[in-house]
Phi, psi and omega in degrees: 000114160317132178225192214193074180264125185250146163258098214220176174226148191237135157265091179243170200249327175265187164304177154186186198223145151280130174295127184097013206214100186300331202286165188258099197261139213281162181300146206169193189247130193231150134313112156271133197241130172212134170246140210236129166247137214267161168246120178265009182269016206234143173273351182221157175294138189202150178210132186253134189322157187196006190141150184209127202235108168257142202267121181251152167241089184274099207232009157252172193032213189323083181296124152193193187229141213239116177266080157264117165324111200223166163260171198290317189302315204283307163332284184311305198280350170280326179305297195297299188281035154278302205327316198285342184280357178256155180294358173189090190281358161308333194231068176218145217261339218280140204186134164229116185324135169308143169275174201251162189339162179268160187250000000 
């Protein structure tokens, strides 16, 4: 089975907490990872999501780096409510980025 791995980057402008996750993570620029495997039983190209990883980067006290598994949804609803926490989310920087070529 053929497969896709895409990169994009998320903005939040506040702290926010991931759904599956207690900790609270500070505001910032995060990697986003996802991967898509094609269905090949189809005439036309098609793909379905198959994992999705946001990447934590820690610098304070122990620095490392952290792969977590998140689902897409949980991602999208911590977005809108950065969104909703700024005085004008129209202008609001909270974003997730085009992914970049698949490699």
């Amino acid at each position: 089975m053929s497969s896709r791995t895409t990169t994009s980057h998320v903005t939040f402008l506040h702290p926010f907490v991931m759904g599956g996750y207690p900790d609270e993570l500070p505001a910032g620029t995060y990697e986003v990872t996802v991967e898509d495997e094609i269905l090949q039983s189809l005439s036309f190209s098609a793909y379905r999501r198959t994992a999705t990883h946001l990447l934590i980067r820690r610098t304070k006290g122990i620095a490392r780096t952290e792969m977590r598994p998140i689902d897409h949804r949980d991602l999208e609803l911590a977005l809108a409510q950065d969104q909703a926490c700024s005085k004008n989310p129209k202008n609001s920087g909270a974003a997730l980025s085009p992914p970049k070529e698949p490699k």
